[in-house]
VOGU-3710 file (C-alpha; in Angstrom, 3 decimals, decimal comma):
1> xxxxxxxxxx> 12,565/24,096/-28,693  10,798/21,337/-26,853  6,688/21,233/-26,220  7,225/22,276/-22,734  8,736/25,344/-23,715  6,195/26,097/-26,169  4,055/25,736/-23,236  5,639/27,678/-20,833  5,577/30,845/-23,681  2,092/30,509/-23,609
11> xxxxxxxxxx> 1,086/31,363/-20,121  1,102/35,119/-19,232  4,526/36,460/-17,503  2,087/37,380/-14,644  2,173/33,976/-13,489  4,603/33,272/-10,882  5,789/30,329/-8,483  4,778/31,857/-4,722  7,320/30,533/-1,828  5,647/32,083/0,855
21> xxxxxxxxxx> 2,680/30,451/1,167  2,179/26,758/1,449  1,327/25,335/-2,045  -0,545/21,387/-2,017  1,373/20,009/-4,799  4,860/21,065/-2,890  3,486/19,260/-0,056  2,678/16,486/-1,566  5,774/15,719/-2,728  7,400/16,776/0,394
31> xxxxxxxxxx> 5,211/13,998/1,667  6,641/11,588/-0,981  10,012/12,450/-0,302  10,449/14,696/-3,062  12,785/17,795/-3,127  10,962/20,237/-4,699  9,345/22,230/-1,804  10,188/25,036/0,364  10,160/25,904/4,115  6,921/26,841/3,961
41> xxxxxxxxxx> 5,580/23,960/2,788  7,568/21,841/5,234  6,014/23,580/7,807  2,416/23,059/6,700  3,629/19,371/5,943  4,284/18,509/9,348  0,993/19,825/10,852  -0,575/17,905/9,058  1,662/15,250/9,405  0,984/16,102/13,125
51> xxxxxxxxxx> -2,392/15,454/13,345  -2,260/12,535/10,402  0,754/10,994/11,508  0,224/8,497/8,039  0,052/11,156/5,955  3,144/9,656/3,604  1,613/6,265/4,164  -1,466/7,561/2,478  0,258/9,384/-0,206  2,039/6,692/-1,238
61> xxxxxxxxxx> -0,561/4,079/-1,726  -2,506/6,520/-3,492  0,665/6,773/-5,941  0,935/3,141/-5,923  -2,739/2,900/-7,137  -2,130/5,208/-9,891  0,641/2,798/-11,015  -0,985/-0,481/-10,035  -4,175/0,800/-12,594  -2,253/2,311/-15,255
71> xxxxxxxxxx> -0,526/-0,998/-15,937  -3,722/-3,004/-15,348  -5,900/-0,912/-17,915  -2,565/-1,336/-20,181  -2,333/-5,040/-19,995  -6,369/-4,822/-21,096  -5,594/-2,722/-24,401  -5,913/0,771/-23,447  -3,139/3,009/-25,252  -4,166/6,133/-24,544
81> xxxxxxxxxx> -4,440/8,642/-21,139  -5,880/11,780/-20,336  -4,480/12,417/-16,786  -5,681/15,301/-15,413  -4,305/17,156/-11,938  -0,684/15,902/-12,972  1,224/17,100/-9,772  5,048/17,582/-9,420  6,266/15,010/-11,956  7,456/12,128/-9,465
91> xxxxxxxxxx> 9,290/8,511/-11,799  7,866/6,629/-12,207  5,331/8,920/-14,040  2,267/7,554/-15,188  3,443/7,728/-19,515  6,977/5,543/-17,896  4,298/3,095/-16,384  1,899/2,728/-19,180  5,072/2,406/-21,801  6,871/-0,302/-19,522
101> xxxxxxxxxx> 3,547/-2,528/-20,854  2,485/-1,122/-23,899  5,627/1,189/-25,192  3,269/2,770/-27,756  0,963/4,662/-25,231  0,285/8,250/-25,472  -0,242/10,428/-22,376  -2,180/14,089/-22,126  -0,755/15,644/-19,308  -3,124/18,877/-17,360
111> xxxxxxxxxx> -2,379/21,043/-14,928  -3,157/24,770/-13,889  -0,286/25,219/-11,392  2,869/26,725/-12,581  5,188/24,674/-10,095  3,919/21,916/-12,335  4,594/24,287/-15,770  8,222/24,520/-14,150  8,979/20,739/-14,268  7,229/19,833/-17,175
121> xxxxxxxxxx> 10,330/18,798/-19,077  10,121/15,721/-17,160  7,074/14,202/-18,269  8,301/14,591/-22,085  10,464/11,387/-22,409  7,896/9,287/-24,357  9,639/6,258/-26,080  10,042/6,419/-29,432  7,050/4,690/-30,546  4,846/6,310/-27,587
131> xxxxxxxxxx> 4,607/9,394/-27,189  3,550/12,247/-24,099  2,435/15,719/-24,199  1,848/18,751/-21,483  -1,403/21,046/-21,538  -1,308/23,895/-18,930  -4,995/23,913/-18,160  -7,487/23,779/-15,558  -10,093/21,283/-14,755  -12,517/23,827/-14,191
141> xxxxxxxxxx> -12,368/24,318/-17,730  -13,125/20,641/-19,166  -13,970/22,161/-22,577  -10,785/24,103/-23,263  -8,663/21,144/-22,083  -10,185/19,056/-24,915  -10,310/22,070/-27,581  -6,212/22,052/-27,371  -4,210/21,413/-29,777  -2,101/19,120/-27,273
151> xxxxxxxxxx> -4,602/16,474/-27,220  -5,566/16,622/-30,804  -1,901/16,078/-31,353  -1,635/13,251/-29,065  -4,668/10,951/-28,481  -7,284/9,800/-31,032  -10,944/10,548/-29,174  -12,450/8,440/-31,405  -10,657/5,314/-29,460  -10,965/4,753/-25,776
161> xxxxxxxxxx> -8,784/7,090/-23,568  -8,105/6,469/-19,797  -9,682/9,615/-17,844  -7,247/9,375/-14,713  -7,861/12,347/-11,823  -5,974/10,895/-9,087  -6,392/12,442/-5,770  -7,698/15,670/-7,725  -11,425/15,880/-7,122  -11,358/16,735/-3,335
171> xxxxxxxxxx> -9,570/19,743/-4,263  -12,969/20,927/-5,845  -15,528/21,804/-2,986  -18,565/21,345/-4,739  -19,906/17,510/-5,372  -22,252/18,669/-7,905  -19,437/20,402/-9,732  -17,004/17,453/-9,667  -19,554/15,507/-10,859  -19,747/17,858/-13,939
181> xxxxxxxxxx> -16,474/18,245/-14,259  -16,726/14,039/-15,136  -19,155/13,931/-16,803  -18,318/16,752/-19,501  -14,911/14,734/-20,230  -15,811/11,575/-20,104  -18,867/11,935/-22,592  -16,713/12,574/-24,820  -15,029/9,577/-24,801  -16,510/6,208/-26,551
191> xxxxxxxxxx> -17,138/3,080/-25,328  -14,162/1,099/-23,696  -12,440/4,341/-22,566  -11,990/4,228/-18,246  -12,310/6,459/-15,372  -9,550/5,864/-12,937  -10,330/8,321/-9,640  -8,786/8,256/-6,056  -10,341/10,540/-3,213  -9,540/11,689/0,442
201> xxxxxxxxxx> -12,388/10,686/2,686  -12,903/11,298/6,735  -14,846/7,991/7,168  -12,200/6,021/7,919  -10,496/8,336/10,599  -13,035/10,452/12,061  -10,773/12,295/14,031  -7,202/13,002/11,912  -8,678/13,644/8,488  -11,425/16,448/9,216
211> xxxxxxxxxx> -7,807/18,176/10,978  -6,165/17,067/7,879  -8,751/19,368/6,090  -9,070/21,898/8,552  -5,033/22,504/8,064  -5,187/22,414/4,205  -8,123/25,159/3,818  -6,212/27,327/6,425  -3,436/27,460/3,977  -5,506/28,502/1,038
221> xxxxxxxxxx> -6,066/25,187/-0,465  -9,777/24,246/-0,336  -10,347/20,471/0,844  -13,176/18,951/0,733  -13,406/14,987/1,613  -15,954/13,152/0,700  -17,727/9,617/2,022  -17,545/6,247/0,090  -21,292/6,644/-1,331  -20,530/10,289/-2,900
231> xxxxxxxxxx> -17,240/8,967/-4,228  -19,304/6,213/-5,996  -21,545/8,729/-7,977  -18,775/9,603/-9,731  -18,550/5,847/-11,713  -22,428/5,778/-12,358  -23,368/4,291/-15,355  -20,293/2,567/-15,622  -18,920/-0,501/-14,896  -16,791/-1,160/-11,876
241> xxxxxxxxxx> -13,159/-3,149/-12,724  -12,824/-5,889/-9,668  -12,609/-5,429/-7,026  -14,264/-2,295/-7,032  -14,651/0,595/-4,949  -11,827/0,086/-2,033  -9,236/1,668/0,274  -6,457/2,283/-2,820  -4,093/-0,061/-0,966  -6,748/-3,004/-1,614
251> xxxxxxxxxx> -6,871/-2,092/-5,382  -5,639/-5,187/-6,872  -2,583/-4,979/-3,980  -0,655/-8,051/-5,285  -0,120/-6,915/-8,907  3,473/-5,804/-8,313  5,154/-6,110/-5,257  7,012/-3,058/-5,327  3,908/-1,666/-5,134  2,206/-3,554/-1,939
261> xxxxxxxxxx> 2,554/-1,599/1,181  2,895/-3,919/4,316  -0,193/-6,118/5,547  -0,383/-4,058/8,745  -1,297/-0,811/7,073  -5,251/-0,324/7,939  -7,677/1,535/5,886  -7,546/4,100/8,261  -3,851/5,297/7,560  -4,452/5,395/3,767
271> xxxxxxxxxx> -7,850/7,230/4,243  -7,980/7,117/0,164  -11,037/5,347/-1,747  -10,339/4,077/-5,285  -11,445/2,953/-8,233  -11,757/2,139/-12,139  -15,068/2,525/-13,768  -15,235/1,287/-17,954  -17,494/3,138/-20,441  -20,068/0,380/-21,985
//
């Protein structure tokens, strides 16, 4: 039996996968081009797509950011990640990135949502010298994720560990919260380890994202963006990788250039601040 269906024993039969309501992760991927989503959440999809017509433009250089930093902190030593608000598993995952520069990295996988649970399979083929693992947990909880016996198995705390929450935090409403939610992983973590965040913001379009957001929380999925300077609390006390805190498109865009979106794409359609924090 594999570690994903270990997993999936452990979560109570009461859990199920809802199609008829909207769900954010199906959504996302619908906006990725994905195929695992239903009506419903094509229909939510498109109003937002309606009133963010660069919806799958932003989606996609937030992806590409995940992938641009992942090899980056790689290429600087890092062998270990925490990633935490996984999403449908989309390749290249984030363990397939890391172990295309360093095949020995080890990736802690967390997520609460049971379409996740359903495709976790996917996000178990470590290499052979790497290796991945799947916790279903909840960032609400930051203490249970790093009491289970997933992560024990997996990543050494004692060495630095990648804390990656990409495009996670604006799905918690309140800033004090997500700021505790960071701060109760990442102490944990020693010196050298790296925070690696993306977040939806309405400062760039002042008129499509608040409708963006408006949409989302009508569906049952809180939203809550958040402006440049509140993102930026979230790296205090730690040092910012170049070239800082940026539209994710304009994190280091020329690493890989099946990664760089065209030059006409404006800060405004991605709508997405980045960034990479270390731990001195």
């Amino acid at each position: 039996m594999s570690e994903a269906e270990d997993v999936a024993q452990d979560v109570p039969l009461s859990t199920r996968i809802r199609q008829d309501v909207p769900h954010s992760a199906r959504m996302y991927d619908y906006f990725l081009g994905g195929k695992d989503h239903y009506a419903v959440d094509r229909e939510a999809a498109e109003r937002v797509l309606g009133v963010f017509p660069n919806m799958r433009t932003a989606v996609q250089a937030n992806r590409a950011f995940m992938r641009r930093s992942t090899r980056a902190l790689a290429r600087l030593g890092l062998r270990q990640w925490l990633d935490i608000g996984t999403g449908i598993p989309t390749s290249p995952n984030l363990h397939e990135v890391a172990q295309s520069v360093a095949p020995d990295a080890r990736v802690v996988y967390v997520d609460n949502d049971p379409v996740v649970l359903a495709h976790s399979r996917a996000l178990m083929t470590s290499t052979p010298e790497g290796r991945t693992a799947y916790i279903h947990g909840d960032v609400h909880d930051p203490e249970a994720i790093l009491a289970a016996p997933q992560l024990a198995a997996t990543l050494d705390l004692g060495q630095p560990v990648v804390l990656s929450m990409v495009a996670l935090l604006h799905f918690v409403p309140d800033v004090h919260e997500a700021r505790s939610i960071v701060d109760r992983l990442f102490k944990h973590l020693p010196a050298g380890s790296a925070l690696v965040l993306s977040h939806a913001t309405a400062e760039l379009d002042v008129d499509g994202a608040p409708k963006v957001q408006e949409i989302y929380n009508q569906v049952g999925t809180t939203l809550q963006l958040r402006s440049r300077a509140q993102f930026a609390t979230f790296f205090e006390g730690l040092d910012l990788l170049e070239p800082g805190i940026v539209t994710a498109h304009r994190w280091r865009p020329d690493d890989d250039a099946a990664d760089r979106l065209p030059t006409s794409v404006t800060d405004a359609q991605v709508s997405f601040y980045a960034g990479v924090g270390v731990k001195r």
